[in-house]
N, C-alpha and C positions, 0 to 999 in steps of 0.2 A: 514088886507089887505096884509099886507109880505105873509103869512103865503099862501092864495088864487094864489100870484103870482108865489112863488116856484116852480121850476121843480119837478113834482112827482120822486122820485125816488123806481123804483122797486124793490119791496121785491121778496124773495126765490120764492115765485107760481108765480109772473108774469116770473120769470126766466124761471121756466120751461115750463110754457104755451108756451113762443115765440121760445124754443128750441126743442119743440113736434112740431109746425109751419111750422119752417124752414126743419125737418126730413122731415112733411107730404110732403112741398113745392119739396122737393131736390125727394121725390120717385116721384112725379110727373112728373117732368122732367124727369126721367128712364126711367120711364113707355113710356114716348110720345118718346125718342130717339129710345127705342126697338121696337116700333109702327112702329116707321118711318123706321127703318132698316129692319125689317121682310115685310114691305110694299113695298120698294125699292126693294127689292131683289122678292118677287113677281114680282113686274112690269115689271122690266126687264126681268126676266124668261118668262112671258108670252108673252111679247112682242117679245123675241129673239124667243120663240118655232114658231111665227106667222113668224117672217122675217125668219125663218130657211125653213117651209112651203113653204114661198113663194117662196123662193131660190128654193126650189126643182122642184114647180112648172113652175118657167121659164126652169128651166132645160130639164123638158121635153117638154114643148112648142118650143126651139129651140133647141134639139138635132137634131145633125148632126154627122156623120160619118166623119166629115172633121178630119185633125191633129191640125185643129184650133180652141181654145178654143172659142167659139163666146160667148158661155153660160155668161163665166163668164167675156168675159169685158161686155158684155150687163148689168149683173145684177152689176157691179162694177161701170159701166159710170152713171146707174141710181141710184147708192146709192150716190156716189160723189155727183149729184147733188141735191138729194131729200136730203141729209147731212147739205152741205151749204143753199140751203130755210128754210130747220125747223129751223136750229139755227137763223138766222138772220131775218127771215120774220114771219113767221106762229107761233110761239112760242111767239113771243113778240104780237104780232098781237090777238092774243088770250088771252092772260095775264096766259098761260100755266104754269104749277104748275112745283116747280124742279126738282119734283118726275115724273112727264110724261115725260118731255122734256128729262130727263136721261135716262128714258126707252126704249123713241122712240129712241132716240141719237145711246147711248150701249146695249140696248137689240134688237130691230126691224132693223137697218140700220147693226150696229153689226153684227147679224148674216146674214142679207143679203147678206151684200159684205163680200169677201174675198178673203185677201192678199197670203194667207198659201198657196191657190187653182194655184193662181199665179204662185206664184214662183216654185208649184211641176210642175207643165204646162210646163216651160218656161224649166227645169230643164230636162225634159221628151223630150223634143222640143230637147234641145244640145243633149242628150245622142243619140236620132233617127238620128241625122244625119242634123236634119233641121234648122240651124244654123242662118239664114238668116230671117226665119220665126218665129224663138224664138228672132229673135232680135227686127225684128217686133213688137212681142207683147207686148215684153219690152216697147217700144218707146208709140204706140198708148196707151198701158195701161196708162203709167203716166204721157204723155199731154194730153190726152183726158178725165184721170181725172181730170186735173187740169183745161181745158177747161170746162167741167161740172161743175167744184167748182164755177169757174168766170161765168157760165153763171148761177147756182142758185143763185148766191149772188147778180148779176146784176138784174134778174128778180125779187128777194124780194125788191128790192129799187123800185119796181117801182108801 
């Protein structure tokens, strides 16, 4: 009866059986991290080439010949907003994967909006002369983003 009770203790081949295991186990998890990063980096690439697209396409929906950027607070007040809904409303709301929600997030909103665009604008605005009107876009740009922020976030609450 002792003998029934004893802990089996492993010889030499179970040694190596559970240590071929753990090798198989540990490539496995490689294998799904480099799945998940070459996955990632797709999503987001495909997503940013789509918000980069769209970008272009308001672009020329609303050019104007003005000295004022409308293009891009429009595409900028709509990323703000569509920014703060996906993260807080529609993402959770969907039980959205972390791989889309990043995609959508930094690949698609990403390339849509654009800080860079701004600030050459604003930059172009001082050097022309239009100082007043570069101040302007300063001001509307980042209360009016931040009003879009507050009002995607208010709307996903509701």
């Amino acid at each position: 009866i002792t003998k029934v009770l004893e802990p089996r203790r492993p010889n030499g081949l179970h040694r190596k059986f559970c240590h071929a295991q753990l090798i198989v186990m540990n490539q496995k998890i490689i294998h799904r991290r480099r799945f998940y990063l070459h996955m990632i980096y797709f999503l987001v690439g495909t997503a940013g080439a789509i918000g980069a697209i769209l970008r272009y396409v308001v672009g020329i929906l609303f050019f104007t010949n003005s000295s004022f950027p409308i293009t891009t607070l429009i595409v900028n007040l709509i990323g703000c907003f569509l920014l703060a809904w996906f993260t807080t409303s529609l993402f959770k709301r969907l039980s959205v994967s972390p791989m889309i929600s990043t995609a959508v997030s930094t690949g698609f909103i990403g390339s849509f909006t654009t800080f860079s665009a701004v600030s050459v604008e604003t930059v172009n605005m001082f050097q022309s002369g239009n100082v007043l009107l570069a101040a302007f876009y300063v001001f509307i740009s980042i209360s009016g983003g931040l009003l879009m922020s507050s009002l995607g976030f208010h709307w996903s609450r509701e």
